[in-house]
BADREN-122199 format. One line per 3 residues: for each residue z, x, y of N, C-alpha, C, O. Coordinates in steps of 0.02 Angstrom, whole numbers, plus 50000, padded with zeros to 5 digits. Last residue first. Layout:
REM BADREN-122199
Z/X/Y/Z/X/Y/Z/X/Y/Z/X/Y | ...
***
This chain:
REM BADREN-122199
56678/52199/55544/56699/52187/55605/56735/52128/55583/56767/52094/55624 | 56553/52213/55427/56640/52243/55422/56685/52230/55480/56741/52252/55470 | 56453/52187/55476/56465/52151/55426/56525/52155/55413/56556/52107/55390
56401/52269/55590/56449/52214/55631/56472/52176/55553/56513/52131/55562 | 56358/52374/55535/56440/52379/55548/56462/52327/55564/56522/52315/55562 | 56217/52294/55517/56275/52330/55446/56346/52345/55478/56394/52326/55444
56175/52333/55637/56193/52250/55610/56218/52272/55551/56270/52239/55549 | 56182/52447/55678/56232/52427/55715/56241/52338/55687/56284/52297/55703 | 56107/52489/55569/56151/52498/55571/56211/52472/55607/56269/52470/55586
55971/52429/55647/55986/52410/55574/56082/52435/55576/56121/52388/55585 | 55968/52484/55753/55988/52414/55757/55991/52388/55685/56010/52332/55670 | 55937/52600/55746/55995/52597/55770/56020/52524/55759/56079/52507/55757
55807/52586/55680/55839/52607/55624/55919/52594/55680/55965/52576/55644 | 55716/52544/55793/55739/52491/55742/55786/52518/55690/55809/52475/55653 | 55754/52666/55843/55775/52610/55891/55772/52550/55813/55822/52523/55789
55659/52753/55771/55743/52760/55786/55786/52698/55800/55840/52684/55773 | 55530/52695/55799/55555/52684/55716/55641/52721/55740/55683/52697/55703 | 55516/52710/55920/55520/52634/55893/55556/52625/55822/55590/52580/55797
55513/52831/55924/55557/52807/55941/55554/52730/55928/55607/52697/55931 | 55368/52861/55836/55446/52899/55810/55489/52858/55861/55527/52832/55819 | 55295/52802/55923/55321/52770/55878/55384/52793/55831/55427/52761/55801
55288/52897/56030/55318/52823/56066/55315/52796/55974/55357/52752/55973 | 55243/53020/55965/55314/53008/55996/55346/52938/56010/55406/52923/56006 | 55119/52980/55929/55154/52989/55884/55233/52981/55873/55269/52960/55828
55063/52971/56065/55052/52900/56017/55123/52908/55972/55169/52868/55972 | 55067/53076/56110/55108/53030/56159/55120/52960/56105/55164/52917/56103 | 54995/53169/56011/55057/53167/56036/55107/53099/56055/55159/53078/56029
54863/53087/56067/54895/53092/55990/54958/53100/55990/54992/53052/55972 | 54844/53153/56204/54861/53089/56187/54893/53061/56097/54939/53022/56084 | 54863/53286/56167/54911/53253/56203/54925/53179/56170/54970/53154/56138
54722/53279/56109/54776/53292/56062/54827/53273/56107/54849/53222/56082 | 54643/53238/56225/54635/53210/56167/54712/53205/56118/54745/53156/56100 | 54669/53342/56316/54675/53289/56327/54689/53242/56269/54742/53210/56266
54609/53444/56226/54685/53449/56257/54707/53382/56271/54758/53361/56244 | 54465/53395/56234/54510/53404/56172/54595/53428/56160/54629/53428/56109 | 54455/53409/56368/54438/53362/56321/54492/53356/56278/54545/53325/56282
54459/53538/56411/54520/53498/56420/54506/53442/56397/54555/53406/56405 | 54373/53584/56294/54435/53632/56279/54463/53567/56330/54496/53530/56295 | 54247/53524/56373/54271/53516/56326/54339/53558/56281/54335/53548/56220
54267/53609/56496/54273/53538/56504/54295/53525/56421/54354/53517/56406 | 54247/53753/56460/54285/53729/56495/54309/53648/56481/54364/53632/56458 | 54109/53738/56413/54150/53748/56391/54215/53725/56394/54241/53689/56352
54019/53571/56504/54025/53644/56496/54100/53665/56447/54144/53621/56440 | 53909/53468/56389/53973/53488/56447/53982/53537/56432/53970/53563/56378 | 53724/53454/56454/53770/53481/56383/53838/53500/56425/53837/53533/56477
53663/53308/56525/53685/53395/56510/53727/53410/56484/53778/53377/56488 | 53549/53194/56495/53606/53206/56516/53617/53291/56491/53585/53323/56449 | 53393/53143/56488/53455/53175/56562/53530/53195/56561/53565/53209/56610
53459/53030/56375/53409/53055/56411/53429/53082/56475/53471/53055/56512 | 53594/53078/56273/53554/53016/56307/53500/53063/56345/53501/53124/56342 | 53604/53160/56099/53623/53163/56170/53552/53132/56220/53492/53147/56217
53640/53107/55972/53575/53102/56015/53616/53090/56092/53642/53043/56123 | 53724/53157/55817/53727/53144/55897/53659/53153/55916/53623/53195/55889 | 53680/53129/55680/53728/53117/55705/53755/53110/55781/53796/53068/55800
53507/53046/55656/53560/53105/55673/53623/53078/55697/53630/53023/55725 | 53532/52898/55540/53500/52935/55610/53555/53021/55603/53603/53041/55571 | 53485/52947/55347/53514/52902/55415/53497/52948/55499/53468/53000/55512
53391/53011/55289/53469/53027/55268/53503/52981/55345/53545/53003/55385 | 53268/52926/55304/53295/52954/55255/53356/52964/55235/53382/52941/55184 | 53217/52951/55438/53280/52907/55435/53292/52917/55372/53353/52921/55371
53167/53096/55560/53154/53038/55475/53221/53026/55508/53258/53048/55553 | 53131/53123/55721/53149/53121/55686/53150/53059/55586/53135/53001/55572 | 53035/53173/55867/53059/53103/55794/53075/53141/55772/53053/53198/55782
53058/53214/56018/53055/53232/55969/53049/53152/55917/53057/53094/55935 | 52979/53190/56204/53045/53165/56160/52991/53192/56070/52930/53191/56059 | 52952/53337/56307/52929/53297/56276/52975/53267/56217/53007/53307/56182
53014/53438/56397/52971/53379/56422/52950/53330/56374/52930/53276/56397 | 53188/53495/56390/53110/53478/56363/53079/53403/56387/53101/53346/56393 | 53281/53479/56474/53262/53532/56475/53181/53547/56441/53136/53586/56455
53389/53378/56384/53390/53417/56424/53330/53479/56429/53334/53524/56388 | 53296/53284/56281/53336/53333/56277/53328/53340/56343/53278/53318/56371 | 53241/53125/56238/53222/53178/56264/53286/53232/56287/53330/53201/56316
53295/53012/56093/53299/53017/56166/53282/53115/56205/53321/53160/56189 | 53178/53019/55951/53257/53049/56004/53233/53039/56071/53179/53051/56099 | 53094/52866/55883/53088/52938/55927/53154/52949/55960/53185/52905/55989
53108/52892/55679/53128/52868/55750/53135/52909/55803/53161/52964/55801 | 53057/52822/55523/53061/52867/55595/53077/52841/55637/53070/52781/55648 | 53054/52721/55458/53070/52764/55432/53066/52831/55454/53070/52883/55421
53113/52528/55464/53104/52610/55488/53088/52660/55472/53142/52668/55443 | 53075/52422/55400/53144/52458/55389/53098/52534/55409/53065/52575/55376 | 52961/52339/55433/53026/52306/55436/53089/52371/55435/53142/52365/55466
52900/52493/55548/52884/52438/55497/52959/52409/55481/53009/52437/55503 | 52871/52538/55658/52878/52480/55672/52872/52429/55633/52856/52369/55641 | 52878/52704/55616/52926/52659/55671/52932/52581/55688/52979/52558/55721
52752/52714/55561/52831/52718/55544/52870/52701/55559/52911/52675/55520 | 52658/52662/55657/52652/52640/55603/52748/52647/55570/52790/52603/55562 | 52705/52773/55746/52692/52693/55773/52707/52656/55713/52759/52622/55709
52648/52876/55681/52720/52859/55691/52739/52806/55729/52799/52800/55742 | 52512/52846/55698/52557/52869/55622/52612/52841/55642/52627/52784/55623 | 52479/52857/55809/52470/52822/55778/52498/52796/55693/52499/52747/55655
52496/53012/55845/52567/52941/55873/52534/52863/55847/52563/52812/55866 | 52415/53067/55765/52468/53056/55749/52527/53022/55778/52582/53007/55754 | 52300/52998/55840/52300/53005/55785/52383/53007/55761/52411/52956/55742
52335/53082/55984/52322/52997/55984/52335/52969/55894/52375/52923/55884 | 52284/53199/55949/52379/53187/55954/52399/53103/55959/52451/53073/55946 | 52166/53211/55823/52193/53233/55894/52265/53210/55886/52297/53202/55834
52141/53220/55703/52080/53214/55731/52105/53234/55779/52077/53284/55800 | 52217/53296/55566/52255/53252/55629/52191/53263/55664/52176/53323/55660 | 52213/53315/55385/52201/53338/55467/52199/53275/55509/52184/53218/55491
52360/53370/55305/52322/53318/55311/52293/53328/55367/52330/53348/55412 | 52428/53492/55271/52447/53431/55224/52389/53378/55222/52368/53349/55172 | 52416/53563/55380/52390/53607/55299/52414/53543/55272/52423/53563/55214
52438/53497/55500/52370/53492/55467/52381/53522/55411/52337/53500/55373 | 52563/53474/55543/52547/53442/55481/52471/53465/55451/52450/53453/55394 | 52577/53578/55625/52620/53588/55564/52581/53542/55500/52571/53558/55441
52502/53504/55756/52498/53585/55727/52515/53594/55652/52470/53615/55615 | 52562/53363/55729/52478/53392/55713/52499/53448/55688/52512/53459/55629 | 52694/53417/55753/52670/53376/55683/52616/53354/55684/52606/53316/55637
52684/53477/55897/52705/53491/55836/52709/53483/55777/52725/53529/55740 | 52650/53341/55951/52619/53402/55963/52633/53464/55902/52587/53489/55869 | 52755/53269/55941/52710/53239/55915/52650/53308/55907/52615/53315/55858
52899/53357/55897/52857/53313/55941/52809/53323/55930/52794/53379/55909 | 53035/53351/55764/52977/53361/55814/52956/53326/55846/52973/53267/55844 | 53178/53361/55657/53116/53328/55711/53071/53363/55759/53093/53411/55791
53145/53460/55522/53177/53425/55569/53153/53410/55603/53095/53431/55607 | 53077/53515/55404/53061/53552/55464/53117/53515/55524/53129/53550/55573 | 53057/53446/55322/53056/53510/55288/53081/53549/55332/53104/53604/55319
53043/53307/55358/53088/53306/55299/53115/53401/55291/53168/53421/55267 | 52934/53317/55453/53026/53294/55467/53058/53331/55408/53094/53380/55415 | 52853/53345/55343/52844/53395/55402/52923/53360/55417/52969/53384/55384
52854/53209/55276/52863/53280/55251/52859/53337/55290/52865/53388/55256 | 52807/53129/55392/52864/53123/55334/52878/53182/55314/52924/53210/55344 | 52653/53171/55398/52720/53183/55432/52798/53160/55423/52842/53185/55457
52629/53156/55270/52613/53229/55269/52672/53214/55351/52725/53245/55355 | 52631/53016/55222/52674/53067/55214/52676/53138/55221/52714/53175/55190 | 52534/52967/55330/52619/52949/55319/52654/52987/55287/52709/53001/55309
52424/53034/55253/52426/53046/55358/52512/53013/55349/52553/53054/55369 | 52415/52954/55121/52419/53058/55143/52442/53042/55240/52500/53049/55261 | 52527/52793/55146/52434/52856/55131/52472/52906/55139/52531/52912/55156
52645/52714/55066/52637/52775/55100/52575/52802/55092/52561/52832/55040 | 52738/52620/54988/52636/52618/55007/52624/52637/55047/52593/52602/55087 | 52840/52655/54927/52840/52634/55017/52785/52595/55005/52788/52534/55012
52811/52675/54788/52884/52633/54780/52863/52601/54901/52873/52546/54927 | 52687/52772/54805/52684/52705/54770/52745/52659/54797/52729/52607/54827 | 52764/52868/54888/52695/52842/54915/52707/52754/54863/52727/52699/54884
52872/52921/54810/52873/52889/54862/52831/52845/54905/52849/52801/54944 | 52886/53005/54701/52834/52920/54690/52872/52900/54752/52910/52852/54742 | 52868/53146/54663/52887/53102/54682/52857/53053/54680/52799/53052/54658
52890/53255/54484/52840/53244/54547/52857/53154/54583/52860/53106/54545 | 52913/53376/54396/52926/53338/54416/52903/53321/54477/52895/53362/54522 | 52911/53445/54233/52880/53444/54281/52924/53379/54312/52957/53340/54278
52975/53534/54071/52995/53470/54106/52946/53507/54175/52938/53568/54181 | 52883/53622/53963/52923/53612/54000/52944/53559/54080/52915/53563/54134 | 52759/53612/53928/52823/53642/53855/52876/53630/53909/52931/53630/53881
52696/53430/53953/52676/53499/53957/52775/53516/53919/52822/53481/53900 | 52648/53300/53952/52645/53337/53874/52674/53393/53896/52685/53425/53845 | 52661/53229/54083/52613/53272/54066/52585/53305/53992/52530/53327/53977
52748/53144/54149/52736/53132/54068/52661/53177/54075/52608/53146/54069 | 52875/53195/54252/52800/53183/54260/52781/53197/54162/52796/53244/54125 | 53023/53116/54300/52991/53175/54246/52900/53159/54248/52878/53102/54244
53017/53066/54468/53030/53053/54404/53015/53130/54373/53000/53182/54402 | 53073/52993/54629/53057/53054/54586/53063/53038/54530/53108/52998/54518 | 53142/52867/54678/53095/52928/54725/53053/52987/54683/53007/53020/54708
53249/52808/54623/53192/52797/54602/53117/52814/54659/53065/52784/54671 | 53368/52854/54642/53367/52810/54696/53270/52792/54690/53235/52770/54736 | 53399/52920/54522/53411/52858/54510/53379/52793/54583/53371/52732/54584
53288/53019/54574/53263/52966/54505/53326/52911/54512/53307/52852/54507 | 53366/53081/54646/53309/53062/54657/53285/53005/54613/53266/52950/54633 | 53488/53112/54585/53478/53075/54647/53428/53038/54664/53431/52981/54688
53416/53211/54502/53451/53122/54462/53472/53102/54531/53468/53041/54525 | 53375/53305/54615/53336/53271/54557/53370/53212/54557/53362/53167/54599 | 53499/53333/54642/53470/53317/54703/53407/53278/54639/53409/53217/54630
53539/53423/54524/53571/53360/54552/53552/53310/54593/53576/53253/54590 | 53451/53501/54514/53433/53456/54488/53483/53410/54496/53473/53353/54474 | 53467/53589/54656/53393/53554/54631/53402/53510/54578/53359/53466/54582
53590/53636/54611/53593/53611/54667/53539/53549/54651/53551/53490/54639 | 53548/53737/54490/53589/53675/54485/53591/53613/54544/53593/53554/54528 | 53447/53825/54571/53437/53779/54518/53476/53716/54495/53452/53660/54484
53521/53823/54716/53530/53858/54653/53496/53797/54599/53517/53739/54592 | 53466/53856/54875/53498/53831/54822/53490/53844/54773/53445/53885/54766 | 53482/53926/55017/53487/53967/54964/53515/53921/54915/53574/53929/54900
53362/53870/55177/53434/53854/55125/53409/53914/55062/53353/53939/55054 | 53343/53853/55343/53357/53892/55282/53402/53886/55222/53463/53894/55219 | 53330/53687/55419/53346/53742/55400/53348/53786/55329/53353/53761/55273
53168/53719/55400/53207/53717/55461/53253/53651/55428/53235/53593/55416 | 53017/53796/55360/53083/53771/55339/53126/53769/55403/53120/53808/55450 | 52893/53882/55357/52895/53816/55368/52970/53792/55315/52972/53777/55255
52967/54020/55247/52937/53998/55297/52922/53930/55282/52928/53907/55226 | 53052/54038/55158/53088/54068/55208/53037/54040/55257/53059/54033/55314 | 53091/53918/55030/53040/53950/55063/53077/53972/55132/53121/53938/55159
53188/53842/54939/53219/53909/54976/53174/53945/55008/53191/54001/55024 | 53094/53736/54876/53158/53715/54929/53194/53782/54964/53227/53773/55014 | 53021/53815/54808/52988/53784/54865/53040/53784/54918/53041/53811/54973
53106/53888/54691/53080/53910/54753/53045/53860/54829/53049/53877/54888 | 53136/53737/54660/53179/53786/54674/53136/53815/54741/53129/53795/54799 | 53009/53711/54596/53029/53659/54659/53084/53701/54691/53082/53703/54752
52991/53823/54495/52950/53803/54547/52990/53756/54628/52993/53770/54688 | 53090/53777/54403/53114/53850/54449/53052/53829/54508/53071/53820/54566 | 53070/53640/54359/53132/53669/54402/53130/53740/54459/53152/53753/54515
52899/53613/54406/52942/53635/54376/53013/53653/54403/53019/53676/54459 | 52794/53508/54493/52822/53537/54488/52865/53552/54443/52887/53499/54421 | 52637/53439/54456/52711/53406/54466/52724/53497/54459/52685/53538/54435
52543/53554/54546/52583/53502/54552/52582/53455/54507/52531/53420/54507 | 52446/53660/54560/52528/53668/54545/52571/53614/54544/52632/53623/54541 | 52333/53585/54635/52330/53629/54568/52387/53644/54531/52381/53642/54470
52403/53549/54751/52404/53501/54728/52383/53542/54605/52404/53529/54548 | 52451/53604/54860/52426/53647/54809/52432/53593/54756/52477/53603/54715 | 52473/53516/54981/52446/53575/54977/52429/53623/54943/52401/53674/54964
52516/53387/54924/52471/53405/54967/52426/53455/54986/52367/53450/55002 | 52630/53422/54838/52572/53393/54797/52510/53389/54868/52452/53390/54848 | 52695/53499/54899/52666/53537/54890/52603/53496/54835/52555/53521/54806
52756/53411/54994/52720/53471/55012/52664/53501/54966/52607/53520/54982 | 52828/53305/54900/52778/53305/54959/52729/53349/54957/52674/53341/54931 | 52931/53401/54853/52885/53404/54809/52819/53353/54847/52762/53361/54823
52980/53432/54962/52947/53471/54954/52905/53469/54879/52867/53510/54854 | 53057/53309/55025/52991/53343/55056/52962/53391/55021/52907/53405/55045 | 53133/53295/54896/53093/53249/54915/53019/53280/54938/52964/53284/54911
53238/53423/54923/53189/53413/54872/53126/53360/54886/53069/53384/54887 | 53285/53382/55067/53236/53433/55058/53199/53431/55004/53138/53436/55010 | 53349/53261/55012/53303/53266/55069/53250/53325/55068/53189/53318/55068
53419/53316/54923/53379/53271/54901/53327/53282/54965/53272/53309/54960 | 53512/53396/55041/53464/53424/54985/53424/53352/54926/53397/53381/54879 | 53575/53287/55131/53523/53343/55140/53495/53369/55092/53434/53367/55101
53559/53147/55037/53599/53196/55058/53534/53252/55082/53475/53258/55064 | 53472/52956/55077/53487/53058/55055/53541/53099/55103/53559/53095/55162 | 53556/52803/55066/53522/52854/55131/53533/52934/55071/53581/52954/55039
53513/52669/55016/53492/52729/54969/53476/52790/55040/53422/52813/55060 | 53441/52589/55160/53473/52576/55098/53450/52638/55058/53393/52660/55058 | 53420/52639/55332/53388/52615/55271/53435/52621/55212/53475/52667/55219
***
């Protein structure tokens, strides 16, 4: 999708989500407020320690990629609260699992009932692969299911927000062993080597024939 987030926009995003869902009494948020949200030691995956400054960079990220604004409350100190719902036309059931990805990384479907209900309640698991049906099959994506892991029975989603994950290891396949990857990467650098060497001699060979056509000028 266009306008992809850095991880911490990402996290800010979900969590001013969160918390207009779940404490909606506290919501638009304040700097130090959204702060703490984004460094909650629980429902987070992964743990972060950002710094107020971090949060408002990730802010004018937000607002320029027009996800977040200043909330015009009157109040003595700046609030801030997302407009993702209005700018998508995102209901509560779209962004409460949106915001479970966003806070938490991908899951399976089983897992974003459990997680999502303090946001929004999930009638059953039919309910929320109905959701992500919905996400998944609108013109520009905004989930997508991982190919199933080694070892787990059930495939995860993931948001598209900050683009796909970087590796999605295929279905069935097994993580290479140590070993293998060390002669991988032996392999690899050799080959760099072999590249580097066969052009250092191309560049000799044309420098011998430069010279040997400069002496023939004096012959």
């Amino acid at each position: 999708m266009d306008n992809l987030l850095d991880s911490v926009e990402v996290r800010v995003l979900g969590c001013l989500i969160e918390k207009e869902l779940t404490t909606p009494e506290y919501y638009p948020l304040t700097l130090n407020g959204l702060t703490n949200a984004c460094n909650q030691k629980s429902n987070r995956d992964p743990i972060m320690a950002l710094a107020e400054e971090d949060v408002v960079r990730a802010l004018d990220g937000l607002r320029f990629k027009q996800l977040a604004v200043v909330a015009a409350d009157g109040g003595r100190v700046p609030k801030y609260r997302h407009i993702l719902a209005e700018k998508l036309g995102l209901v509560a059931a779209e962004l409460a699992i949106v915001c479970e990805m966003m806070v938490r990384g991908p899951q399976t479907v089983g897992e974003l009932r459990t997680r999502g209900e303090r946001m929004h309640p999930f009638a059953d698991l039919a309910a929320v692969e109905e959701v992500l049906r919905e996400l998944t099959e609108r013109e520009t994506p905004l989930v997508m299911r991982l190919p199933r892991q080694p070892g787990r029975k059930e495939s995860r989603y993931a948001q598209l927000f900050s683009g796909e994950p970087e590796s999605v290891p295929e279905e069935g396949a097994l993580p290479a062993e140590a070993a293998r990857q060390r002669v991988t990467a032996e392999q690899e650098r050799i080959g760099a080597l072999e590249g580097e060497v066969a052009l250092l001699r191309a560049e000799v060979a044309a420098l011998r024939q430069a010279v040997e056509e400069f002496k023939a000028q004096f012959e």
